[in-house]
C-alpha positions as CSV (number, residue, x, y, z in Angstrom):
1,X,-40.2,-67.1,3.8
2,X,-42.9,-65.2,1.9
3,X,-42.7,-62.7,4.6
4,X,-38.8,-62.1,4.5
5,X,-39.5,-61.7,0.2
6,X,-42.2,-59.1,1.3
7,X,-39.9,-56.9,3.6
8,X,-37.1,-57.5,0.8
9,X,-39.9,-55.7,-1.9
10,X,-40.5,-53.1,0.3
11,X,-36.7,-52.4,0.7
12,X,-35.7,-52.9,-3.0
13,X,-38.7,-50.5,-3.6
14,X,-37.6,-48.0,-1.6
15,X,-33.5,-48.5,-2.4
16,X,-35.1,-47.6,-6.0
17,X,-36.9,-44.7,-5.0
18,X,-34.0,-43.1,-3.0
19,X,-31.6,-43.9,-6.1
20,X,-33.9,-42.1,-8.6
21,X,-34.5,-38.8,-5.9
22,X,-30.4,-39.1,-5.4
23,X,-29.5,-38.1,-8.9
24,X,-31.5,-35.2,-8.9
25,X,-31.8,-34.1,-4.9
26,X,-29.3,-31.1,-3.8
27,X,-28.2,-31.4,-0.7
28,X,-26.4,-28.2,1.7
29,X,-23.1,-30.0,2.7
30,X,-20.9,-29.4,0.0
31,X,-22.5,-25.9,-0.1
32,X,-22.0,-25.0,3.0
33,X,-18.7,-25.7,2.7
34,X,-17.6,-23.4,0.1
35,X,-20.2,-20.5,0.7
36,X,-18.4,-18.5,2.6
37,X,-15.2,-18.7,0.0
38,X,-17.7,-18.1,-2.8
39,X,-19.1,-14.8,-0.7
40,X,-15.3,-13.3,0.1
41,X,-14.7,-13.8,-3.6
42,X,-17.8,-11.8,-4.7
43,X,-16.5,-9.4,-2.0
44,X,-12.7,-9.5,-3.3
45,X,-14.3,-8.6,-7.3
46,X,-16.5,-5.9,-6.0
47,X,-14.4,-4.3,-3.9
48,X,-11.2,-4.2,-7.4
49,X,-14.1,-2.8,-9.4
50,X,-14.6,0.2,-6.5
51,X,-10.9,0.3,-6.7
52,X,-10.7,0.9,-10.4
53,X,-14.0,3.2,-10.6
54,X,-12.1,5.5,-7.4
55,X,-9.0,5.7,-9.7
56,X,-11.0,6.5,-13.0
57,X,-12.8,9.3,-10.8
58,X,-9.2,11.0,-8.8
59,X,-7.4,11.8,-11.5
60,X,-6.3,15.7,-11.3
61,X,-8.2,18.3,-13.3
62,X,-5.1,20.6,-14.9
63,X,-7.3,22.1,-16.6
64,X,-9.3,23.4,-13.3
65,X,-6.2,23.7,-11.6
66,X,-4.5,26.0,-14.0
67,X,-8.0,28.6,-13.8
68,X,-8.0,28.5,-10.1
69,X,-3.9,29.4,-10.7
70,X,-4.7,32.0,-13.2
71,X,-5.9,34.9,-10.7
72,X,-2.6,34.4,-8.2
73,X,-0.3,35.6,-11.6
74,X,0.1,39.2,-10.2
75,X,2.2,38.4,-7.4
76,X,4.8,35.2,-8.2
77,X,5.2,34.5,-4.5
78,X,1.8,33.8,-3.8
79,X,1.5,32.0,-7.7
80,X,4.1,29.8,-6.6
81,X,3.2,29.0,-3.5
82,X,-0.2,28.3,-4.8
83,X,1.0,25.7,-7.2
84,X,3.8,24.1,-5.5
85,X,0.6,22.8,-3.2
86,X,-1.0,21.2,-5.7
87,X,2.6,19.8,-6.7
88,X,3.0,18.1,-3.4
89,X,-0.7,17.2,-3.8
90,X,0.2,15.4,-7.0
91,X,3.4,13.8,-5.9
92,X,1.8,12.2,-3.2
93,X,-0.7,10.8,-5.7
94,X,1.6,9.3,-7.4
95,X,3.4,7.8,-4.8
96,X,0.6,6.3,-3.6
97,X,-0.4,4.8,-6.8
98,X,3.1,3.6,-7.7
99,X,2.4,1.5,-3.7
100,X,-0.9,0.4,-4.8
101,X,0.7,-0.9,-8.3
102,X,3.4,-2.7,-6.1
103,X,0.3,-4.0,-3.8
104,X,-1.4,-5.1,-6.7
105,X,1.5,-7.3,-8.3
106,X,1.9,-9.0,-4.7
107,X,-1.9,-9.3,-4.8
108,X,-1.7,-10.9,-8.3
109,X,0.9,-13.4,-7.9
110,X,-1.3,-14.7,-4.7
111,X,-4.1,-15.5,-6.9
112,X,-2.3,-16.5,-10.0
113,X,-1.3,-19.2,-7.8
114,X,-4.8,-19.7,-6.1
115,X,-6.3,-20.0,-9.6
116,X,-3.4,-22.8,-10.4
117,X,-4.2,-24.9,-7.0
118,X,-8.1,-24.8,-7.5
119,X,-7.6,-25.3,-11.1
120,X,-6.0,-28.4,-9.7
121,X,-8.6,-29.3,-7.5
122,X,-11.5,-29.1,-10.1
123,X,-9.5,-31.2,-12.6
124,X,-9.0,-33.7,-9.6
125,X,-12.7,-33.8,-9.0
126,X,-13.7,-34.2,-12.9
127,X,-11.8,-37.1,-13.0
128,X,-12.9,-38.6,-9.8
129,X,-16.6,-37.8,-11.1
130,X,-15.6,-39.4,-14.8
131,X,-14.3,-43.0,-13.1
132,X,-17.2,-42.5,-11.0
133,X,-19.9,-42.4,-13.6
134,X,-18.0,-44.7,-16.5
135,X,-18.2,-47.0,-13.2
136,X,-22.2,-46.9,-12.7
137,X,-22.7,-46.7,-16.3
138,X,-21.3,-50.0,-16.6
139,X,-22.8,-51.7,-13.5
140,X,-25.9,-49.5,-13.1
141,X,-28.9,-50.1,-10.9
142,X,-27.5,-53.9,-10.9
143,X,-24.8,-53.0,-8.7
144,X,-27.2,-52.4,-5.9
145,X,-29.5,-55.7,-6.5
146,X,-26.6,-57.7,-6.4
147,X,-25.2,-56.7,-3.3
148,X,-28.7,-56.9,-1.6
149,X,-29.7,-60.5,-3.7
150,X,-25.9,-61.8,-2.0
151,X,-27.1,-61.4,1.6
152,X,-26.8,-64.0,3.9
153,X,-29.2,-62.6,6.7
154,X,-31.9,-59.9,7.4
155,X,-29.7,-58.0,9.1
156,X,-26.7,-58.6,6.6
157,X,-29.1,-57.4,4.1
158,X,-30.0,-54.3,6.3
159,X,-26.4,-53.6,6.7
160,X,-25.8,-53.6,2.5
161,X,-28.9,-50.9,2.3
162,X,-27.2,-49.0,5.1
163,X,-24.1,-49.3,2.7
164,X,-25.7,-48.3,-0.6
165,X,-27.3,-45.0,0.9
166,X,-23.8,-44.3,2.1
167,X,-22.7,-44.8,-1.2
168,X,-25.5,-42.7,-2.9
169,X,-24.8,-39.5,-0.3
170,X,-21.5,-40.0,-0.9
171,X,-22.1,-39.6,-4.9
172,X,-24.9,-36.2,-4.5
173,X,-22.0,-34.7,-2.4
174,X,-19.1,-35.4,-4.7
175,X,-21.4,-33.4,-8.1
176,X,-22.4,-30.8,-5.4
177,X,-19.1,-30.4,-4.4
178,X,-17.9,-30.4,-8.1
179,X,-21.0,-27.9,-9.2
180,X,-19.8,-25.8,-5.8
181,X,-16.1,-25.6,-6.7
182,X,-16.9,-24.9,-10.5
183,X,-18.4,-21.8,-9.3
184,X,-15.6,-21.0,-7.0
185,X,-12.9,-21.7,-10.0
186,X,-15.3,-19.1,-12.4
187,X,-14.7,-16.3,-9.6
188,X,-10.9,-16.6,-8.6
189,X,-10.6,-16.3,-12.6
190,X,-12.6,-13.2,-12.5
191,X,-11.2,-11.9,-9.3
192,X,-7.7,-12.4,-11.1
193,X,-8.9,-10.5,-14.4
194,X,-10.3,-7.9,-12.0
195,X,-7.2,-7.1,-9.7
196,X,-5.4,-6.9,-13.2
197,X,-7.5,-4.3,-14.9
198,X,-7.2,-2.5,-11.6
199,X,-3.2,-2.6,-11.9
200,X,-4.0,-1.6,-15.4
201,X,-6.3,1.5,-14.5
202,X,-3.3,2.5,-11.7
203,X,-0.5,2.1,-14.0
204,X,-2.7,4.3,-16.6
205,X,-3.0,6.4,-13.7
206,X,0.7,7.1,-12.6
207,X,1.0,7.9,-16.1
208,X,-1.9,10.8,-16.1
209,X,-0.7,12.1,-12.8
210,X,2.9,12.4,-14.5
211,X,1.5,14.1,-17.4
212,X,-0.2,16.7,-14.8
213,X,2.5,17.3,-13.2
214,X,5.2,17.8,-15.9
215,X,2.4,20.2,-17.4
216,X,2.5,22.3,-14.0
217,X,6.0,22.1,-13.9
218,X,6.0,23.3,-17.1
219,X,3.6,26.3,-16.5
220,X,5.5,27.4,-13.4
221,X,8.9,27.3,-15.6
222,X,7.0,30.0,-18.2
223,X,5.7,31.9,-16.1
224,X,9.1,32.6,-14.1
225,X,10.2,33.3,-17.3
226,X,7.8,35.6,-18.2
227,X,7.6,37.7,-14.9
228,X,11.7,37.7,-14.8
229,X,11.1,38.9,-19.2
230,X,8.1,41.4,-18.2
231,X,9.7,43.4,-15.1
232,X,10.2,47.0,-15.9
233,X,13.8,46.8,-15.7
234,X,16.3,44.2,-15.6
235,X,17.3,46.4,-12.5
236,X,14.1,45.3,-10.6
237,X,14.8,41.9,-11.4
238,X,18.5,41.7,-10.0
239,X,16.4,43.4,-6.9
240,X,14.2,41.1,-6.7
241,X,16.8,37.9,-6.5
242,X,18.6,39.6,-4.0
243,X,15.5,39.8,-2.2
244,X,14.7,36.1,-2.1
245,X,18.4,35.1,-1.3
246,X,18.0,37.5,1.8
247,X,15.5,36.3,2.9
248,X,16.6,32.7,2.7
249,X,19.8,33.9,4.1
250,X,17.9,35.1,7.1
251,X,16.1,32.4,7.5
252,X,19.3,29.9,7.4
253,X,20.8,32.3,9.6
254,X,18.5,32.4,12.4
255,X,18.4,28.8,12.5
256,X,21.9,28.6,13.2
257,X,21.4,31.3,15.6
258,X,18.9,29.0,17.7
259,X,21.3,26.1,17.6
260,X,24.1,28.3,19.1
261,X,21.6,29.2,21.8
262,X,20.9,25.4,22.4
263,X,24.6,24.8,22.3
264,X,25.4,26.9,24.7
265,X,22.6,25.7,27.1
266,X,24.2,22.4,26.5
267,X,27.8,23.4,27.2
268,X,28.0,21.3,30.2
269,X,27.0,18.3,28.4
270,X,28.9,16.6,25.0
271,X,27.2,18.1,22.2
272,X,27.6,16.8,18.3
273,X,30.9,16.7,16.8
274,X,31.1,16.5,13.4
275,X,33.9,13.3,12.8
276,X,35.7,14.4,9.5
277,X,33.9,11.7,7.3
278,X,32.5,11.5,3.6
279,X,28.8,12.7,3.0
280,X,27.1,10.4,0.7
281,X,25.1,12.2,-2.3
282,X,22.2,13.2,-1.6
283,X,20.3,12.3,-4.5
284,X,21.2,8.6,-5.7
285,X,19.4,9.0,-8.8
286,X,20.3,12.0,-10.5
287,X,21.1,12.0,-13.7
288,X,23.2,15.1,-14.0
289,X,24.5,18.4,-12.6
290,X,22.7,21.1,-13.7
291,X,24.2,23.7,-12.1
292,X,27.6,23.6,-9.7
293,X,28.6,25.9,-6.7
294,X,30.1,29.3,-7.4
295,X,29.7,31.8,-10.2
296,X,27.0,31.4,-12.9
297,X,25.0,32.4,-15.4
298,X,21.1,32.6,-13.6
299,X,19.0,31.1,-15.7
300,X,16.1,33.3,-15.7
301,X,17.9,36.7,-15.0
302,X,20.6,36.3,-17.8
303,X,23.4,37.5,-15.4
304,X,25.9,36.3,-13.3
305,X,25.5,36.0,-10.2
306,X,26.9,33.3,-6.7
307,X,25.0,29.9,-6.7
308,X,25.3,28.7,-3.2
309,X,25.1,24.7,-3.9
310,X,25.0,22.1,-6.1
311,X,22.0,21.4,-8.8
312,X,21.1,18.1,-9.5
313,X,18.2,16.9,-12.1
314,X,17.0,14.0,-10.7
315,X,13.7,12.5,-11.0
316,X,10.4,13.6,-9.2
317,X,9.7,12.0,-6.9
318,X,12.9,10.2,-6.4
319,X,14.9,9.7,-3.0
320,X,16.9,12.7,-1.2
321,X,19.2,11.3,1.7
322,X,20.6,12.5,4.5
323,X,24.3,13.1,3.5
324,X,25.4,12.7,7.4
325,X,24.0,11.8,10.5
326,X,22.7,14.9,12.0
327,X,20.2,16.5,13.5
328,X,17.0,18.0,12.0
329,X,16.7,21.9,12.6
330,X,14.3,23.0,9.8
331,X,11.8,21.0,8.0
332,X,9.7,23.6,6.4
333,X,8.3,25.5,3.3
334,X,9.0,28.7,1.9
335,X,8.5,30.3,-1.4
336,X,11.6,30.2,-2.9
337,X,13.7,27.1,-1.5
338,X,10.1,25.3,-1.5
339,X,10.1,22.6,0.8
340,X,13.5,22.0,2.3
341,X,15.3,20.6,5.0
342,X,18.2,21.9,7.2
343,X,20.5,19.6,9.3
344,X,23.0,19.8,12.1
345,X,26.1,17.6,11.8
346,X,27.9,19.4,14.6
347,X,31.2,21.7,14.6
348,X,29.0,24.4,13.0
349,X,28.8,22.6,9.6
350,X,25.2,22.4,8.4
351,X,23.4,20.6,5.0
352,X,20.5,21.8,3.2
353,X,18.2,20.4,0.9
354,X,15.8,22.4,-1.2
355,X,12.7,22.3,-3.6
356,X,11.4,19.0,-2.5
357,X,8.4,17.6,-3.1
358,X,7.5,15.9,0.2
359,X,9.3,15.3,3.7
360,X,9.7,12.2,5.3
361,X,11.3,14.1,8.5
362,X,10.2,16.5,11.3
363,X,11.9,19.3,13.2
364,X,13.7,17.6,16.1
365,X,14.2,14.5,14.1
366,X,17.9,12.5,14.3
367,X,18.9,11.3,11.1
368,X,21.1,8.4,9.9
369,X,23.8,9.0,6.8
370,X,21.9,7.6,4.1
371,X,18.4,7.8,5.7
372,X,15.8,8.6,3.1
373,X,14.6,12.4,4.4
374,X,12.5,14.1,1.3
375,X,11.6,13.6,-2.0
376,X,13.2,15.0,-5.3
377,X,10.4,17.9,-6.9
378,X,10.1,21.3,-8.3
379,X,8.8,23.4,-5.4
380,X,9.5,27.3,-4.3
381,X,11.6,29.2,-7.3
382,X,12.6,25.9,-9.4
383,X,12.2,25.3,-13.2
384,X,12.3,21.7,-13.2
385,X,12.6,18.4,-10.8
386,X,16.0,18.4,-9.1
387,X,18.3,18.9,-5.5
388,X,19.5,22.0,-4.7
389,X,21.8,20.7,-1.7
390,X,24.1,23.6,0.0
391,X,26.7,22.9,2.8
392,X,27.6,25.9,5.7
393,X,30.3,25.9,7.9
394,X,30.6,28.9,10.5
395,X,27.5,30.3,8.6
396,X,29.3,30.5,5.2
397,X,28.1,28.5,2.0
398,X,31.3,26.3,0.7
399,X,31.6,24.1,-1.7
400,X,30.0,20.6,-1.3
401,X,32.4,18.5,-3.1
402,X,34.7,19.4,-0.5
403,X,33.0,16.9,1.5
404,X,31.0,14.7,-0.8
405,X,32.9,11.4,-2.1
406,X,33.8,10.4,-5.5
């Protein structure tokens, strides 16, 4: 008997000592399992804060931009071309910010509800951990000595000791656990406040870029103004126009000439026929006409003169479609239709789409009525965002409405 009372001292003695070291001993399990979602958090908040300090740091320099310009005022062609570069350049900017912004909401959402689901967790935990210690507060160390005390054998006792060290990992892993997933909680809500100043710092950014570009847009539109104001003669001017619709003349007609060459070298086999049906417009979100097909007033010369298409002031950036299926012959750049695009819808009837500030299509490329091919802009001899859109047929300009719908 007094040797079963001296192994149950010994036990009880060291059941105490294990107790006292459990409240205070860390242990790696609950760690370990949330490390490597701590780490990709710290990696998710330092990588928005590169995000937002590569956005503070690409905005565009007018101010640069416009002294580089300065020197290429002598000769418009070369000014224009100059700048309708850094046009694209911006565009494209802002088109990718405007995806990033979109990327960001998606982003946002995601971890608005990550936040809400380990909010959830850590508020389950707290109150498991409250019951928990409102539990041993009220039984204490006594809990322990009374389960030990009600043994009915050595090895019944043995098997309660077993029980209460279960009992006591079981409690170091629920705080670490708790302390873990507190820390986790602390970064999703800092991850969430740092993807939003990020969608902040791009939407801030879209806004610059605009500003930039406007101002460019802007510049160009004086100084065509001004070199069409300052020419010798009004004489010079009228030549000069004549000039740049000759030349795009040429080059419209040359690449109708190398479709009738592919024609014919395809005589044998069913080329495209062009079926009769209504184009769509080509720019959905226009917002007026700003200059129709046939006799106008030019709006730099101050004299009338043929306008070959139909104007319309959409904004930049904005969607040009394909007004029939057709096939891409020219997707190019020149100084005064910018960046434009030709297409062949068969029977000799062609579409053209000028001043744009990007293509979407290549040379070669078969298009889809409705297919998005280019973006609205102000590139080549334009004074502000919009479609110049021109329909040919047996290498004549007509009138687009005569094939546009309602």
């Amino acid at each position: 008997m007094k040797q079963w009372k001296r192994v149950l001292c010994v036990i009880l003695c060291f059941l105490i000592v294990l107790g006292i070291a459990g409240r205070y001993e860390t242990t790696a399990h609950a760690s370990e399992l949330t490390n490597e979602s701590i780490r990709q958090k710290e990696q998710e908040i330092n990588r928005a804060r590169e995000e937002k300090k590569a956005l503070q740091n690409g905005l565009t320099d007018v101010k640069e931009l416009k002294k580089e310009l300065e020197a290429s005022k002598e000769n418009l062609t070369n000014y224009v071309t100059q700048l309708d570069a850094q046009l694209v350049e911006i565009q494209a900017k802002i088109n990718s910010l405007k995806e990033m912004i979109l990327t960001k909401e998606e982003e946002i959402s995601a971890k608005a509800v990550e936040l809400e689901e380990a909010l959830g967790v850590q508020q389950a935990q707290y109150e498991a951990m409250k019951s928990r210690i409102k539990f041993m507060y009220e039984k204490g160390d006594m809990l322990y000595l009374e389960l030990v005390f009600a043994a009915e054998s050595f090895g019944d006792m043995l098997n309660k000791a077993e029980y209460i060290e279960m009992l006591s990992a079981y409690d170091r892993k629920m705080l670490d656990e708790y302390v873990a997933y507190a820390e986790y909680v602390a970064l999703c809500k800092e991850g969430l406040e740092e993807e939003k100043a990020v969608l902040d710092e791009a939407k801030a950014a879209v806004e610059e870029e605009e500003r930039s570009l406007n101002e460019l847009i802007a510049a160009k539109e004086q100084e065509v103004y001004k070199v069409s104001a300052d020419i010798k003669s009004k004489e010079s001017a009228i030549q000069e126009y004549q000039a740049e619709i000759a030349s795009q003349n040429e080059t419209i007609a040359a690449l109708e000439a190398a479709v009738a060459e592919e024609r014919k070298r395809l005589a044998a086999e069913q080329g495209r026929k062009y079926d009769g049906g209504v184009f769509t417009w080509p720019a959905p979100s226009y917002t007026r006409i700003s200059d129709e097909y046939g006799n106008r007033m030019h709006p730099t010369l101050g004299i009338e003169r043929f306008h070959n298409g139909i104007d319309m002031a959409a904004p930049g950036g904005s969607a040009i479609l394909a007004a029939y299926d057709g096939t891409v012959v020219a997707a190019a750049y020149s100084s005064s239709m910018g960046n434009y695009i030709m297409i062949d819808h068969g029977d000799n009837l062609y579409t053209i789409y000028m001043h744009a500030s990007a293509l979407y299509v290549s040379k070669g490329a078969e298009v889809s009525k409705g297919q998005t091919i280019a973006a609205v802009g102000s590139t080549g001899r334009s004074t502000g965002n919009h479609l110049h859109f021109s329909v040919r047929l047996n290498g004549n300009y007509v009138n687009p409405r005569n094939y546009l719908g309602g």
